[in-house]
Phi, psi and omega in degrees: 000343200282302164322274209293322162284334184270344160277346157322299208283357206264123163321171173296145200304325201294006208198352183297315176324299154333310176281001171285348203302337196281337202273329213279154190270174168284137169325191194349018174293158189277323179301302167293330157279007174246338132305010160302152207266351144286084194309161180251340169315150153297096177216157188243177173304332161308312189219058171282167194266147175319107194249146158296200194244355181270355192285333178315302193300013167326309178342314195235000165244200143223116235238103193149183196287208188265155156272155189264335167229151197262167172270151177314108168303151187283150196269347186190136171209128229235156192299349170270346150304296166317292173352280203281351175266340162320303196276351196040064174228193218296111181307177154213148189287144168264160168355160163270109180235199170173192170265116194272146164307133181293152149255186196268013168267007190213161215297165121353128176241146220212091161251132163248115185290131205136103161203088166240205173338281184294259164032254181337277171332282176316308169301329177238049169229044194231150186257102183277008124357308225230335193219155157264131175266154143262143142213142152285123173180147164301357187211145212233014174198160154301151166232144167252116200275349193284337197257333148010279157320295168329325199284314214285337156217060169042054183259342178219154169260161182303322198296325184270034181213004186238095159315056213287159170300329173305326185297318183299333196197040228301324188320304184328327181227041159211336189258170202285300184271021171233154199215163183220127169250084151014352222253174155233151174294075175291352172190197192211085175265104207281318195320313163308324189054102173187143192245116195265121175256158142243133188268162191254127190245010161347094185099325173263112177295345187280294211265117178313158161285179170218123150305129186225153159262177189206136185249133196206134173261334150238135200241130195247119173265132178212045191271052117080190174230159156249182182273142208283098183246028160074340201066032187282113176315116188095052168250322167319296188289343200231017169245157181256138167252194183210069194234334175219173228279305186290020145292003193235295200309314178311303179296300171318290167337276190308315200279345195257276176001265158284016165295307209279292163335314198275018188239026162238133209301149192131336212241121199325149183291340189250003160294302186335304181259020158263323183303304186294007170256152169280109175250127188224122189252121180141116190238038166265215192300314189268310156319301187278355173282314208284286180350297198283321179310311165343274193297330180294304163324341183247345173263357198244306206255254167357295174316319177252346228246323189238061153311307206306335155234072187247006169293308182294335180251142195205148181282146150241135200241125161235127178244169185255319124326205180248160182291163167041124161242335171284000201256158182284167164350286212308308189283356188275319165329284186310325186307319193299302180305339188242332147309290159005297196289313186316344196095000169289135163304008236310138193232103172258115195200178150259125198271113184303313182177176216227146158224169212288323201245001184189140177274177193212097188294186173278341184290344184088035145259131206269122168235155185240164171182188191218013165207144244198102190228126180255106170218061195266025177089173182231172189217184189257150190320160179296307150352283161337272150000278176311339185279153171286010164296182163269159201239124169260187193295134180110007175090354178264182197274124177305080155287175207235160162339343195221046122091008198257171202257140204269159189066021048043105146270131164079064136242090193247146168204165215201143210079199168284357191265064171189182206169152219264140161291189206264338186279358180286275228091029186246138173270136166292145186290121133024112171268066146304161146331295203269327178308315148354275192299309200307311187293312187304315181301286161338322177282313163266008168288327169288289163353290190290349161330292191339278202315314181273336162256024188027084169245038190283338212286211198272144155076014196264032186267281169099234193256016173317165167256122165272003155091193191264184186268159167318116209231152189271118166220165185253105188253031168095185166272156135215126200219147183271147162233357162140190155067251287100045185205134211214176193225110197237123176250127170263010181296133170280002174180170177271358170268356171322168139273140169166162136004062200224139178246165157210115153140209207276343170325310156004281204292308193275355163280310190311291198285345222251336195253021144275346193263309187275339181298331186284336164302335161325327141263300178220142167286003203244334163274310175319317185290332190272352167304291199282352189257006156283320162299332135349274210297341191297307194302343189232009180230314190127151143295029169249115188234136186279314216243109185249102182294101159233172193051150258295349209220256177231108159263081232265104163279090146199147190348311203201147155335306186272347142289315164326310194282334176248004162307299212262028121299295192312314195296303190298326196274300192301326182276336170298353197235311197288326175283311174296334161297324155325303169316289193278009161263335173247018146318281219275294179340315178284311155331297199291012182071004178287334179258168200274168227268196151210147011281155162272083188241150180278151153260000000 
């Protein structure tokens, strides 16, 4: 009855809009920053965030000042709506709304689907001067995917490899016509210049998903690839990949699991050793990575933390190939040799089918196990697939020198999902990182060309100079295999002359150059980057000192524990690295590392 009274009083539907105006918060109030439409946690579709039941009315409010352009209002909104937002019971997805076309007295609006390398780069090298950004996406943040690994046995925390996009590109949650959309991207009516989303209600049990449009003058395709499975049955349901931050969380979970299970009495010596093997299918850059990070954990940690089954647990690597296949010889060599010592298993084999307890090779050996990691490389998106673009070789949306997609207008896209056509004469390029970055950075210095010679809106390039095309250079590999010790190949192809290390000079050029690439999107994740690596050497990854929420919540007594905690933590790890050095100095002069420089003739 209560319900049912408070729709008396509620004004006529003809006027609620108006009568929400009592709602909108004080500008910079804590209340007002949190309904802002980018949240600053980090969460994907997987690990969505609480939103309250008042966040529906984005639709008809804004919670800032006013703007010019609003979303279209629902044409009807019926009392059984009010109803369930009253009682806060069962949500209903609102209406099909959407971003109406800009006109040419207000800025260009540039949506990007997307916010990964490329994205991210792009969104935060773009003069939002000049454009209102949209970006669309399933994750509301960056992963620095190189640093990934690390995360899966708490040599890093998630939060220091998870970027939000508000940080990257704060116009998104200030300025009045840029916005971050939940959605994932169903489709493409490039004639119209408009993009059919759907938003993810993924965790709100109340609410249907809903359709929306998005009207655009530029449209940046950058949604990424997915992992590549071959079409091998089970790999979906019983592997883990390893491309996003809950794909870390997942692993981790699951490797502390069966640490625990396999030391409780009951469980047969030959359970022990399925929970406890580790299976990792994929012998690239990330496959040898996680494998070494693996091992390094079971030799640092495990090893003191799980006596009692520390017999039991062991790694396995399987490639169908040679491992690093892009890498030189020499250093593929080392690689091989220094996982070995580690305790990884190396497996040369093609995988058959995948089961909840066990995989099936093509010889018909059964390997078993009890954590499953898939890291055979991407393809291209469902998305991808789907759209009516031109296709370059491999399924991807097909571009031009200038990254843009041709017979398309105002259609560019960037990262992995896209490759040069055949009519280029150009080979696609690598789904690298840096390739990414490269493009997203070039793409939006083209774009503020656009803009400043004023072509942003829809059809407005006309006879612009876009200036030269986009160019490539390669600035090598790199890769970690566990102990401090990594591999950089600095050859510009593999029939190249160039440059290649091994051992910890390696390693420690590897890290120093993600400690300066990361600042490049943020300084705030390099420093919580390097000083977590700080804290492994002297604590460990079981770490006392806990870092939450979007920014900093510091669990220890006082400011000034913190600040000579982590004095202390720099003079012991500075002298332990500088003894390391100068140990694997002198290894190196006597010929025991391999030498340098290593260059083909």
């Amino acid at each position: 009855m209560s319900a049912i009274c408070t729709l008396h009083i509620l004004p006529p539907a003809s006027s609620i809009i108006p009568s929400l105006s009592h709602l909108r918060p004080q500008k910079n109030t804590p209340l007002h920053n949190h309904y802002k439409c980018n949240l600053l946690q980090p969460f994907n579709q997987s690990n969505p965030p609480l939103i309250p039941a008042m966040y529906r009315f984005k639709n008809l409010t804004r919670f800032s000042s006013p703007i010019k352009h609003k979303f279209t209002p629902p044409t009807l909104f019926s009392l059984q709506h009010l109803h369930q937002f009253a009682t806060a019971g069962d949500a209903v997805a609102p209406p099909t709304s959407g971003l109406e076309p800009t006109k040419k007295t207000d800025k260009p609006r540039v949506v990007v689907l997307g916010s990964g390398w490329a994205g991210c780069r792009l969104m935060k090298g773009i003069d939002t001067s000049l454009y209102d950004v949209v970006c669309v996406s399933p994750r509301n943040h960056m992963v620095f995917t190189p640093l990934l690994a690390s995360t899966c046995v708490g040599t890093l925390e998630f939060r220091s490899v998870a970027e939000p996009i508000a940080r990257i590109q704060p116009a998104i949650s200030r300025e009045p016509g840029s916005y971050f959309f939940l959605a994932n991207c169903k489709g493409l009516d490039v004639e119209n210049h408009e993009v059919h989303c759907q938003a993810i209600t993924e965790g709100a049990q109340s609410m249907e998903p809903w359709d929306f449009k998005i009207s655009y003058d530029k449209l940046v395709i950058a949604s990424g690839a997915e992992a590549s499975t071959f079409g091998i049955k089970g790999v979906k349901e019983h592997a883990i990949f390893l491309r996003e931050v809950h794909h870390a969380q997942e692993i981790r979970r699951k490797l502390l699991l069966n640490l625990m299970l396999s030391d409780v009495p009951g469980v047969s010596d030959e359970e022990k050793r399925r929970l406890l093997h580790c299976v990792v299918v994929g012998g690239g850059p990330t496959g040898v990575e996680f494998s070494g990070e693996l091992s390094d954990f079971i030799m640092r940690d495990v090893h003191q933390r799980y006596s009692h089954v520390k017999d039991y647990i062991h790694v396995t690597l399987i490639e169908a190939n040679d491992i690093l296949s892009s890498f030189d010889d020499r250093l593929r060599v080392y690689a091989t040799k220094q996982l070995t010592k580690s305790g990884v298993r190396l497996v040369r084999g093609t995988v058959k089918d995948v089961q909840p307890k066990k995989i099936v090779l093509s010889d018909g050996t059964d390997v078993p196990y009890g954590l499953l990691v898939w890291s055979t490389g991407v393809g291209p998106s469902t998305f991808v697939q789907k759209t009516d673009l031109p296709k370059a070789p491999g399924g991807r949306i097909g571009i031009d020198e200038w990254l843009r997609v041709p017979s398309v207008p105002d259609v560019f896209a960037i990262g992995d999902c896209c490759g040069y056509l055949e009519s280029t004469g150009k080979s696609t390029l690598p789904a690298l990182a840096q390739v990414a970055e490269r493009e997203g950075k070039y793409l939006a210095q083209l774009l503020n060309k656009i803009g400043k010679a004023g072509g942003g809106h829809a059809n407005g390039v006309g006879d612009i100079e876009l200036g030269g095309p986009f160019v490539y250079k390669h600035l090598g590999s790199m890769a970690t295999v566990g102990s401090y010790k990594a591999l950089v190949d600095l050859r510009q192809s593999k029939e190249a002359k160039g440059l290649s290390i091994a051992g910890f000079a390696s390693w420690f050029i590897w890290r120093s150059a993600y400690l300066t690439r990361v600042p490049d999107i943020s300084v705030v994740t390099s420093g919580m980057v390097a000083l977590e690596h700080i804290e492994v050497e002297e604590l460990g990854t079981n770490k006392t000192i806990v870092f939450e929420g979007p920014n900093f919540a510091i669990f220890v007594s006082s400011f000034w524990d913190l600040f000579t905690h982590r004095c202390r933590l720099f003079v012991i790890v500075k002298y332990r690295i500088l003894n390391h050095i100068w140990s694997e100095f002198r290894l190196f002069v006597s010929g025991k590392e391999i030498q340098l420089p290593c260059c083909q003739t």
